[in-house]
C-alpha positions in Angstrom: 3.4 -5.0 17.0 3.8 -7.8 14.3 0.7 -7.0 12.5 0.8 -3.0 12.8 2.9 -2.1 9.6 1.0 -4.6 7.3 -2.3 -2.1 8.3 0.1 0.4 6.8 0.6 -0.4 3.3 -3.1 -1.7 2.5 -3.4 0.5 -0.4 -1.0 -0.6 -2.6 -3.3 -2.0 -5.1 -3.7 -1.1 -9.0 -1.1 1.7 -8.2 -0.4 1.5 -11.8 -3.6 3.5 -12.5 -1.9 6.6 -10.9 1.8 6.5 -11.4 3.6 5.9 -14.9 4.5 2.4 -15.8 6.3 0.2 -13.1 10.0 0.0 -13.8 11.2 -3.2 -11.5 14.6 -2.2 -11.9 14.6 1.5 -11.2 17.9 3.0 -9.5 15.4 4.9 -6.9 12.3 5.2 -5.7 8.9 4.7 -8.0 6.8 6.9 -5.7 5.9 7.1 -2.0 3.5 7.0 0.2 1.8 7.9 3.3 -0.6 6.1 5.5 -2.9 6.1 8.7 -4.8 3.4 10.7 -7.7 4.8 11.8 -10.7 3.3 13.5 -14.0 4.6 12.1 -17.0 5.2 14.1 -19.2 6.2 11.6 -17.3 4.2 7.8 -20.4 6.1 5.3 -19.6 9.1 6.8 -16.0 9.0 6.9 -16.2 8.4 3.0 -18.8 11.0 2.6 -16.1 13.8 4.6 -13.4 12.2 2.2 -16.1 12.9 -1.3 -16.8 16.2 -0.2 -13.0 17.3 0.3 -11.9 15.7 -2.5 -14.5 17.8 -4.8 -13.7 21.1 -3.4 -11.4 23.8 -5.3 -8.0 22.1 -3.5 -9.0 19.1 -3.1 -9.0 18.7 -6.4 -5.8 20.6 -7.8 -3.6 19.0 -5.0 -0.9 16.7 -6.8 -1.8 12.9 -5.0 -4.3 10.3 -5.1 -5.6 9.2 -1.7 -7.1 6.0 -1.2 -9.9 4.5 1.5 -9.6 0.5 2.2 -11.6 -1.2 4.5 -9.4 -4.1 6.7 -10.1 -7.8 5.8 -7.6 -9.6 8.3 -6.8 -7.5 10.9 -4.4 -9.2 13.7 -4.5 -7.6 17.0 -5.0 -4.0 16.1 -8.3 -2.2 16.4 -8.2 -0.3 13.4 -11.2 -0.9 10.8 -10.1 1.1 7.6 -7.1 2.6 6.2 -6.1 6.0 4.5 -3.0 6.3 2.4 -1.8 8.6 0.1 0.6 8.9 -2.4 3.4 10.7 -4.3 4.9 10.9 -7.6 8.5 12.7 -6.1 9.1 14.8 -3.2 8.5 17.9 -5.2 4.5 16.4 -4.7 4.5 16.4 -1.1 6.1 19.7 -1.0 3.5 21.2 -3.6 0.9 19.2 -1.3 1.6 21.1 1.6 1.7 24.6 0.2 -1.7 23.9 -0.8 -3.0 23.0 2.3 -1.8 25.8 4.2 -4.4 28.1 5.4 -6.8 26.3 3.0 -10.6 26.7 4.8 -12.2 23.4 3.1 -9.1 21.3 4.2 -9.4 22.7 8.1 -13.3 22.0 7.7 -12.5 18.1 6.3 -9.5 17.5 9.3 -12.6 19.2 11.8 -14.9 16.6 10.6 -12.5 13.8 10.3 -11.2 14.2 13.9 -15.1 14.0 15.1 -15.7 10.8 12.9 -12.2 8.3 13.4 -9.6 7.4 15.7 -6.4 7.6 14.4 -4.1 4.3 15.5 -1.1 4.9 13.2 0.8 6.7 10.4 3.8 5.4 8.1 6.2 6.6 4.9 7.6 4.7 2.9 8.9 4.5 -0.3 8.0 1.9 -3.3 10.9 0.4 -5.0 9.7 -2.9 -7.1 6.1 -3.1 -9.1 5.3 -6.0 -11.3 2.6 -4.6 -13.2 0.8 -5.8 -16.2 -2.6 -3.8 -18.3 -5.6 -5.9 -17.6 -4.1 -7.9 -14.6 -6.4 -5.7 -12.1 -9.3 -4.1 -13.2 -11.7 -3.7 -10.2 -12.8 -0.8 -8.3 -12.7 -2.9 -4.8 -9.4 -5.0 -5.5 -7.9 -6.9 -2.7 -4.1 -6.6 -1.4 -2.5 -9.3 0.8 0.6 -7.8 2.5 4.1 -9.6 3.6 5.7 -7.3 6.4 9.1 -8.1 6.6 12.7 -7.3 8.8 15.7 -8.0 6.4 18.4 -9.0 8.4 20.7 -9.6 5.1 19.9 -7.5 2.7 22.7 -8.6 0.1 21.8 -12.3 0.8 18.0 -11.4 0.7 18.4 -10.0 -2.8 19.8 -12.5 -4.0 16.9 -15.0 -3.4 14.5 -12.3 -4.1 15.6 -11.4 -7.3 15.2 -14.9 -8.5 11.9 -15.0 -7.3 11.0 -11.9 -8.8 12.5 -12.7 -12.5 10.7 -16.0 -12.3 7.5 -17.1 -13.8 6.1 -17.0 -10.1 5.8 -13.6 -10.4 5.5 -12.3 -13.6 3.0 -14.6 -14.1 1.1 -13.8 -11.3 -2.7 -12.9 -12.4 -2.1 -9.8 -10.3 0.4 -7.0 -9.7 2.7 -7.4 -7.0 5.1 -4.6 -5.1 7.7 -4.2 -3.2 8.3 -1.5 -1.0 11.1 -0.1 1.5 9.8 1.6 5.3 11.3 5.3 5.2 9.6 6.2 8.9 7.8 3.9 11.3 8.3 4.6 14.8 8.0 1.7 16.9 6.6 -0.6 14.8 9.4 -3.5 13.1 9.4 -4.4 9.6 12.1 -3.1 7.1 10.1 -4.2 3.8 7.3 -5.3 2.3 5.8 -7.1 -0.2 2.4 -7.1 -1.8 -0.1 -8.7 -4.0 -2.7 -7.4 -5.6 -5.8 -9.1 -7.5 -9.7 -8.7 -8.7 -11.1 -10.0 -5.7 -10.5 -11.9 -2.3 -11.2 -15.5 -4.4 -9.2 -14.6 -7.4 -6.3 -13.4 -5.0 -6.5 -16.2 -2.5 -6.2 -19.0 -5.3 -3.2 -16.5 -7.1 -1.7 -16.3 -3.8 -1.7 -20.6 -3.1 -0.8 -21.4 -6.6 2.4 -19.4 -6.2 3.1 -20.2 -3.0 3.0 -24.5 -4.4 5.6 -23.2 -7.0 9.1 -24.8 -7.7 10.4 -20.8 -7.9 8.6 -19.8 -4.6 10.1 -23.2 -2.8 13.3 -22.2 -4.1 12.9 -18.7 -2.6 11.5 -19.7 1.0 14.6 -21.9 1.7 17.9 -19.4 0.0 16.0 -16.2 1.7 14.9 -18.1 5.4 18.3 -17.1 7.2 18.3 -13.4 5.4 14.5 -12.1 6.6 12.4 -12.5 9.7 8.3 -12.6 8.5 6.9 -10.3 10.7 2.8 -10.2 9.9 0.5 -10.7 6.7 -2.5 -9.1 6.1 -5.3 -8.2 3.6 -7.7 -5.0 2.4 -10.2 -4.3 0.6 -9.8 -0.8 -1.5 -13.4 1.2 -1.2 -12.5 4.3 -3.2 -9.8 6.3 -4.6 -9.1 10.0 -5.3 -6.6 11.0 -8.0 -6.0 14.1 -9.6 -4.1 12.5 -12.8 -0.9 12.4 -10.9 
């Protein structure tokens, strides 16, 4: 299952549009989110469902933004798209759910949802790091290239992350980049994350080599190799997103 949670966090891209700035230092969570693996039969019509939902009286009051990718690199899992969504504070998903309840345009979207995908997966997770910059990302179908990883040693992984994170490598990076903690995963391994976000596949790709042939980056590989097991990577493509301001 090496490549299963990458699939999970495809939608962290341009997050920075929907939640307030990015505090890479924050004592808690920035926000949270929720995502399924699903493997669509029918992709126009799945986004079509997901328009028409997201247009109706609750769809658009409720208090997230949910986002549709479509998978890039894959690994050995069958799903072909990603939904996620995601939450300012608990007090969202709570609010969320209320909504929902006994709400006749959501049981019509799940009715035509079920007919259209396959669901493969679901996740939580919580997002603790974001190096985020105005004008870094500005397009509609931004790519996201995902590290999936099990820390082993967290206090020695820290340390060589944090360096990495202060450094030029990153917050020069003509991107945003996140870092995010699992909260719930069932069986699949991974105990972090790590994700970079650009314009396009090219513009990502080239990011993603020039930081990786950095002094920082080297310096990072060899102090955090003993403290972290790489589990996958993988990349997304973001179709469309849904936000209510939140």
């Amino acid at each position: 299952m090496k490549s299963l949670i990458c699939l999970i966090l495809a939608s962290l891209v341009s997050l920075s549009a929907v939640f307030s700035q990015a505090d890479d230092h924050s004592a808690g969570p920035l926000f949270y989110g929720q995502s399924s693996g699903i493997i669509a039969s029918d992709a126009p019509a799945v986004l079509a469902a997901m328009d028409k939902w997201r247009n109706s009286k609750t769809g658009k009051s409720i208090p997230n933004t949910v986002v549709l990718l479509q998978n890039i690199v894959n690994g050995d899992y069958k799903s072909t798209h990603g939904l996620n969504i995601f939450y300012r504070d608990g007090a969202s998903m709570d609010a969320t759910r209320e909504l929902l309840k006994g709400d006749k345009d959501w049981a019509e979207f799940l009715k035509t949802i079920n007919s259209l995908v396959e669901f493969e997966w679901e996740n939580t997770y919580s997002i603790v790091r974001a190096k985020v910059k105005e004008g870094d990302v500005s397009s509609a179908n931004r790519v996201s290239i995902i590290y999936a990883l099990t820390v082993t040693d967290p206090a020695g992984f820290m340390t060589a992350f944090d360096k990495l994170w202060n450094s030029s490598a990153i917050q020069d990076f003509p991107g945003e980049v996140y870092m995010g903690q699992s909260i719930a995963s069932g069986m699949m391994p991974g105990t972090h994350f790590v994700t970079f976000v650009a314009d396009s596949r090219g513009k990502l790709t080239e990011a993603f080599v020039a930081m990786q042939s950095s002094e920082e980056y080297a310096a990072y590989i060899g102090a955090a190799a003993v403290t972290r097991e790489i589990e996958a990577t993988n990349m997304f493509s973001e179709i469309k997103r849904w936000s209510n301001g939140n």
